[in-house]
C-alpha positions in Angstrom: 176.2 80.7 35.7 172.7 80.9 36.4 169.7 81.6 33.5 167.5 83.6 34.9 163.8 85.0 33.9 163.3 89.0 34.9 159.5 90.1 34.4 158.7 93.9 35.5 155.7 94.5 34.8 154.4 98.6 35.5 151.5 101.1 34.8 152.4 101.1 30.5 154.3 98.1 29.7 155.3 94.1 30.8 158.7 93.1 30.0 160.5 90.1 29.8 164.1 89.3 30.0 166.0 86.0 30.0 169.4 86.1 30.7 172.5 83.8 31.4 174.2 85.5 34.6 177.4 85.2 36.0 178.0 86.7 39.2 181.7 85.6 39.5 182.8 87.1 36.2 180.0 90.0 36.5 178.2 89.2 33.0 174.7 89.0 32.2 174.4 87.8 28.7 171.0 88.4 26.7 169.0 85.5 25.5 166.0 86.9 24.8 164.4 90.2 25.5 160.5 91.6 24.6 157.9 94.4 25.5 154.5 94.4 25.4 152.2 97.7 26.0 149.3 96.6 28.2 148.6 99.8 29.6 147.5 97.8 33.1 147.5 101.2 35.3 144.5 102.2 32.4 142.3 104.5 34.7 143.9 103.9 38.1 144.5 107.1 39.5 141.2 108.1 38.6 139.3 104.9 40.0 141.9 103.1 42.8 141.2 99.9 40.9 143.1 97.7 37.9 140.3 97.9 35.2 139.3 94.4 33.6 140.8 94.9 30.2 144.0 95.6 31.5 143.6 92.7 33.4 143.1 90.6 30.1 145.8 92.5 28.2 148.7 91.6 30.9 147.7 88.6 31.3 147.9 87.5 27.7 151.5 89.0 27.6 152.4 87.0 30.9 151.0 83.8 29.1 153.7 84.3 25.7 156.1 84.8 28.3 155.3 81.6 29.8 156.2 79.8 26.8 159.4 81.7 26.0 160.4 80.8 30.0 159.6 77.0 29.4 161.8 77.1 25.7 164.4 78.4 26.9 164.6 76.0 30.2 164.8 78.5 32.7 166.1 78.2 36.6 165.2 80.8 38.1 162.2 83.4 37.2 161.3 86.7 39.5 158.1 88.6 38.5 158.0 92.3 39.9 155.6 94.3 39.7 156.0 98.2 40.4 153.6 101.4 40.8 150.1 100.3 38.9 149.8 97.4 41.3 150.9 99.1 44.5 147.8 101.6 43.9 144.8 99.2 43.0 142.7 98.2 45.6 142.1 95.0 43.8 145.5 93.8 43.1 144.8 90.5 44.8 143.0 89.9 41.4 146.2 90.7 39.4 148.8 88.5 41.9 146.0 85.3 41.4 146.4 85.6 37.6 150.0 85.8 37.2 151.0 83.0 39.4 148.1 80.8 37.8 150.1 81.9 34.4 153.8 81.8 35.2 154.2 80.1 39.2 155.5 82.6 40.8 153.8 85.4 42.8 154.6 89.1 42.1 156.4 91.0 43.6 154.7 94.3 44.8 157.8 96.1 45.4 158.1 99.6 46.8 159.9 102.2 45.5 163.1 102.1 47.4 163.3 98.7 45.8 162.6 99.8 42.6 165.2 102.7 42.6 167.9 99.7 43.8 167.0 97.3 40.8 167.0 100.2 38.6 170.4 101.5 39.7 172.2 98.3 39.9 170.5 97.6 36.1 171.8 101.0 34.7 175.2 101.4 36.2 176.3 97.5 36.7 177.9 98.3 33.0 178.4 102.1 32.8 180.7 101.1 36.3 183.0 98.7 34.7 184.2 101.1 32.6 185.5 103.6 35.2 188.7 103.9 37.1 188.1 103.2 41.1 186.8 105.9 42.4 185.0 106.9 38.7 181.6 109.2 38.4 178.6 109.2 40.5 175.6 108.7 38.9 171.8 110.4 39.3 169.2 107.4 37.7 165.9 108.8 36.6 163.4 106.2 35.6 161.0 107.7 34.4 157.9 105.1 34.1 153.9 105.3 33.1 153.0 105.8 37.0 156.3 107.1 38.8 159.7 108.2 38.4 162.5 106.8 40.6 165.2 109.0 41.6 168.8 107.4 42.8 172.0 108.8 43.4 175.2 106.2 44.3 178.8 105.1 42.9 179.1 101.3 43.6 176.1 101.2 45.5 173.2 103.4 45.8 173.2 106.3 48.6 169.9 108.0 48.2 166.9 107.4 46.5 163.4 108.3 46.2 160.1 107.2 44.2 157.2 110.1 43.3 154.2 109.6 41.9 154.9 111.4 38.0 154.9 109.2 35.5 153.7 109.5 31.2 150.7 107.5 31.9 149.7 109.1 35.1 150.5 112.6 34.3 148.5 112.1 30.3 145.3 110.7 32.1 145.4 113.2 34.7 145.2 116.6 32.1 144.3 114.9 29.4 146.5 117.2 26.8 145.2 117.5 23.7 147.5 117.4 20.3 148.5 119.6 19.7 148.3 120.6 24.1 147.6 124.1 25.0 149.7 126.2 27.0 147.8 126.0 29.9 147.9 121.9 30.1 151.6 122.2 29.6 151.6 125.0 32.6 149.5 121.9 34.9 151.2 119.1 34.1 154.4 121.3 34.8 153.3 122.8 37.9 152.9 118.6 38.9 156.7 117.6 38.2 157.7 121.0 39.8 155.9 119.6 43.0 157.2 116.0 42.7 161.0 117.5 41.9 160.7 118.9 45.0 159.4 116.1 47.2 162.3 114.1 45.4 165.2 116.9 46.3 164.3 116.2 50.0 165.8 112.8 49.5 167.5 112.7 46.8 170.7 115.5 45.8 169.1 116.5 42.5 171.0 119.7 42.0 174.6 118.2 42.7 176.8 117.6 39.5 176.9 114.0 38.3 176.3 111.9 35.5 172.7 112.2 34.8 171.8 108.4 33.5 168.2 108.2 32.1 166.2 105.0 31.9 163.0 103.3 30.0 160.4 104.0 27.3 159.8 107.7 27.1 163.8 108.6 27.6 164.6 106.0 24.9 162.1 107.0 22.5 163.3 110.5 22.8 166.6 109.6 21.9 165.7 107.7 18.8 164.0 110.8 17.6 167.0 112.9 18.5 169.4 110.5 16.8 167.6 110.7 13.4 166.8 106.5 13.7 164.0 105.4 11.2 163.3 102.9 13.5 163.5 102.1 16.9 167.6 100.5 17.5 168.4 99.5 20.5 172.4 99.1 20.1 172.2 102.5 18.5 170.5 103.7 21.5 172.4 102.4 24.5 174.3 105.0 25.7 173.9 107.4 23.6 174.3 110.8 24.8 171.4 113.4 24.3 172.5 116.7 24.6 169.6 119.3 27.3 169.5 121.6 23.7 167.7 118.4 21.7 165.6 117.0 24.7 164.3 120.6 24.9 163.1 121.0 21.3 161.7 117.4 21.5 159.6 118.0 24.0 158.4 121.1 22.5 157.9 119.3 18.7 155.9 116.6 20.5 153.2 118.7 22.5 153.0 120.6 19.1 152.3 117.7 17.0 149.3 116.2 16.5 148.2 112.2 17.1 149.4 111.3 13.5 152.1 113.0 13.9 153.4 111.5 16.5 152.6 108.5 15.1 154.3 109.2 12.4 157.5 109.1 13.6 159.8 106.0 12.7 161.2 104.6 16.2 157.9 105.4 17.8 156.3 102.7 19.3 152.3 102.7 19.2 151.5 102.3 22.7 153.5 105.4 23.5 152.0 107.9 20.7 149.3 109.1 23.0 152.3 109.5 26.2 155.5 110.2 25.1 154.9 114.7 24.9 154.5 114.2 29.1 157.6 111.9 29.1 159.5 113.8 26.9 158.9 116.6 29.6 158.9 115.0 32.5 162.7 114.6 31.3 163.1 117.8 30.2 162.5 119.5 33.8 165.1 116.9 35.5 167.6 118.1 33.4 167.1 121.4 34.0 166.8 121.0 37.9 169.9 118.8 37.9 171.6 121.3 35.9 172.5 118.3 33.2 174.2 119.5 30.0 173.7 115.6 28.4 172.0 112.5 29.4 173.5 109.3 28.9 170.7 106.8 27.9 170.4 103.5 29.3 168.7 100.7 27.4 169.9 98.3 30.7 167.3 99.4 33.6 165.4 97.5 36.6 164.6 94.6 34.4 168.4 94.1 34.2 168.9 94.8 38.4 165.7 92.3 38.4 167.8 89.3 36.6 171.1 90.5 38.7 169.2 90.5 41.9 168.0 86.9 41.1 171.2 85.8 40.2 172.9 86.7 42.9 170.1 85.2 45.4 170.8 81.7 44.4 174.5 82.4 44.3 
């Protein structure tokens, strides 16, 4: 058994997970597991460059973690860090910071890696409850700069990475709240174009067990579940029928900042996001034809602490 520290660190959030792992018996057992919004892709599509403040903010999360890492005597720690800092010119800025903080350099991963981590994260479980031979699976994590698409069984067999994400996609059209029709029409005709540059790779359309992954599909299925605050054991594989996602979305980009806010299991730094999220999910379940999607609260920060484990092994 091997205690590992997982940090994945994208365009809206840092997250931290430290976990005993045991390849052999194929368990990864929680010790301790936190978000923090930081928001570091703030402004990056717009200017190619990680602005100051996010610089600050992620860096203060990465120095809590720190001390959570040295409490709990870790072994092994892997920093990864996905679509914010593959975009920023300056990212030489954000690598010097974190290993100053932590002592270990981030990953920049690309988004092949990505889907992997995030597959093996979301299915590792989901698997070991199938007969040989049991369902394959289409991940969508659906981050603050991109959304990773994967398709496997045991292993993954296609995936691809586009550049759609809440964060992105909100900057980018700016919706107001309640949005107009027409933002809702652009930021649609967007996933439109990146569903298609995904099919090319990826079998969207074939039937499978649609698995969705991280904030905004999570958040969405607190709402639809009624939770007056955010649960994660009530969440974890839930299954979210197309009819609820569908009037979710549509409540959101009809609701105002308050609103939003208003909601119990909603976290802050998602108010301003989570309408282009909730879409962005919307329109994969209608082009994969999906009836339900099973919710994962197990992602890449879980295939990060697998990976790591299985690297020493």
């Amino acid at each position: 058994m091997t205690r590992v520290a997982a940090v994945d660190c994208g365009t809206n959030s840092i997250r931290l997970l430290v976990a005993d792992v045991d390849p052999a018996a194929g368990t990864l057992t929680t010790l301790d597991r936190r978000m923090t919004i930081v928001r570091l892709g703030q402004g990056v599509d717009r200017t190619g460059r990680l602005a100051p403040e996010a610089l600050e903010r992620t860096f203060a999360a990465c120095r809590e973690y720190a001390g959570v890492i040295a409490e709990l005597g870790v072994e092994r720690t892997r920093f990864v860090a996905t679509s914010a800092s593959r975009d920023a010119e300056n990212r030489d800025e954000f690598v010097r910071g974190v290993v100053g903080i932590l002592g270990v350099e981030p990953e920049v991963i690309t988004g092949d890696q990505e889907a992997e981590f995030s597959f093996t994260g979301a299915t590792k479980e989901l698997g070991a409850d199938d007969e040989a031979g049991g369902p394959e699976y289409l991940v969508v994590d659906i981050g603050g700069g991109s959304t990773e698409f994967v398709v496997g069984r045991d292993h993954v067999t296609a995936a691809r990475s586009v550049d759609v994400g809440c964060v992105r996609l909100t900057e980018r059209h700016a919706p107001d709240s309640p949005a107009t029709a027409a933002q809702v029409a652009a930021i649609r005709a967007d996933v439109e174009a990146a569903l298609d540059l995904a099919g090319e790779t990826v079998p969207i359309r074939e039937p499978r067990m649609l698995v969705g992954l991280a904030g905004s599909v999570t958040t969405v299925a607190a709402i639809a579940l009624g939770l007056d605050a955010y649960d994660p054991s009530a969440i974890h594989r839930a299954r979210i029928p197309y009819e609820q996602v569908k009037a979710i979305s549509e409540r959101l980009f009809a609701a105002t900042h308050d609103e939003k806010a208003a909601i119990g299991p909603m976290h802050p730094g998602r108010v301003d996001v989570i309408a282009v999220g909730a879409l962005v999910l919307l329109m994969v379940m209608e082009r994969a034809g999906a009836s339900e999607v099973v919710v994962s609260e197990h992602d890449i920060l879980d295939g990060i602490a697998w990976h790591t484990a299985l690297a020493g092994a």
